[in-house]
C-alpha positions in Angstrom: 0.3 15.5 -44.2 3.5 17.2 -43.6 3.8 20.0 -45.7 6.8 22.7 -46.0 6.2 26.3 -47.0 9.0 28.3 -49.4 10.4 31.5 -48.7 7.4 33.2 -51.0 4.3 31.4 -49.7 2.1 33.6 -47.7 2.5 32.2 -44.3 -1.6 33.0 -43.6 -2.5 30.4 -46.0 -1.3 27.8 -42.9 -4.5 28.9 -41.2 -6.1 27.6 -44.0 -4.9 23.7 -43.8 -5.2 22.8 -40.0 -5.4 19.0 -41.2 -1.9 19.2 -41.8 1.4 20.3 -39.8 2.8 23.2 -41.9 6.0 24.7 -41.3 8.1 26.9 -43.5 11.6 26.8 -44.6 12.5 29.8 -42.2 11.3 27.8 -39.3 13.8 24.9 -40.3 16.5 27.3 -40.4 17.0 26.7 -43.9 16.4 29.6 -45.8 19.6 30.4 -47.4 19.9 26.5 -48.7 19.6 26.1 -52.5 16.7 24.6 -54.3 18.1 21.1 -54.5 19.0 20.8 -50.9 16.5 22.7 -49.7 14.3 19.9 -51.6 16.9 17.0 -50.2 16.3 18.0 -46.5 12.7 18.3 -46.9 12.4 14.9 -48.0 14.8 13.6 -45.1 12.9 15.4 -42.5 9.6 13.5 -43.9 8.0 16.3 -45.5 5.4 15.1 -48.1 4.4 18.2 -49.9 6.6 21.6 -50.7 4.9 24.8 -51.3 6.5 27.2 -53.3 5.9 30.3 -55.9 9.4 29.8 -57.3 8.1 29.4 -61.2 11.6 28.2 -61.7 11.5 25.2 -59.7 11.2 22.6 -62.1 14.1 23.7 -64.7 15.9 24.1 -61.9 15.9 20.4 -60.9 15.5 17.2 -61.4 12.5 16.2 -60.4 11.7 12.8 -61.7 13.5 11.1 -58.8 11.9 13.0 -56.1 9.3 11.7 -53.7 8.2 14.8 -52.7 5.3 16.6 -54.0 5.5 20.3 -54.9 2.6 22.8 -55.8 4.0 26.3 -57.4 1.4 29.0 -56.7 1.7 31.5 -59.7 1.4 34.6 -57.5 3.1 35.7 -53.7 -0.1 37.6 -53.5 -2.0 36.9 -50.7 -4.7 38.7 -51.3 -5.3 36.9 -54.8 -4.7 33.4 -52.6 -6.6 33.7 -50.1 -9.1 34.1 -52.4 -8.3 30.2 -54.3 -7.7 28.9 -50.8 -10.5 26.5 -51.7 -9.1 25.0 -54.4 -5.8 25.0 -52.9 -6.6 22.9 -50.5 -8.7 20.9 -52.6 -5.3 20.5 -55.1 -3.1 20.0 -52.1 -5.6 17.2 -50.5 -4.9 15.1 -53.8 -1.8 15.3 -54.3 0.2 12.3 -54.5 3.9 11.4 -53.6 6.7 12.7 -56.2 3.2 14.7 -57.9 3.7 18.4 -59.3 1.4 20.8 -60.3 1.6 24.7 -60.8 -1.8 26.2 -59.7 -2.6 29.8 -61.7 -4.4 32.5 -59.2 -6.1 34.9 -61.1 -8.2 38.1 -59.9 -11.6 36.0 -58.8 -14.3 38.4 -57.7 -14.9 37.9 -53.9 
C-alpha cells in the first residue's frame, strides 16, 4: 500500500511498515499545501492511506467523497507510538479505501 505521512507523524514509525512504500508530505514537497489539497494530491499521486495527528482533520473537510483512507494518531509522541506500533499496523493493514479511523495512544507499560 501506498501510504503518505503528515507533517506530525513520527517519521520512525516507517521502519515499522516495510510492506508498504511510506513517504511523507515533506518528501513530496508539499508541506505548506492546505488540508484539502494536500488530501487532493495525495489521491492523484495514488496514495491509498494518509497518516496524520491533525485531530482536526475531519471538521476540516469533507470527507465522504474521498477515496483515501486516513488514520489520526491522537498523540505526535513517539515514544507513546512506538509503543502501539502493533496495533498500528494491525489498524492500518485493514483499512479499506475512503475508511477513517482515529487510533487513541495511551501510556502502555513496556
Amino acid at each position: 500500500m501506498k501510504i503518505l505521512f503528515d507533517q506530525g507523524t513520527p517519521v520512525p514509525l516507517r521502519q515499522h511498515l516495510p510492506e508498504h512504500s511510506v513517504a511523507t508530505v515533506y518528501e513530496q514537497g508539499w508541506s505548506d499545501w492546505s488540508n484539502g489539497d494536500l488530501l487532493q494530491a495525495a489521491e492523484e499521486a495514488g496514495y491509498s492511506l494518509f497518516v496524520t495527528t491533525d485531530q482536526n482533520l475531519r471538521y476540516q473537510q469533507n470527507l465522504h467523497e474521498r477515496k483515501i483512507a486516513i488514520v489520526v494518531l491522537l498523540s505526535t509522541s513517539w515514544p507513546r507510538i512506538r509503543l502501539h506500533v502493533d496495533d498500528i499496523r494491525e489498524i492500518i493493514n485493514g483499512m479499506g479505501s475512503g475508511g477513517y479511523i482515529e487510533i487513541p495512544i495511551d501510556a502502555k507499560s513496556a
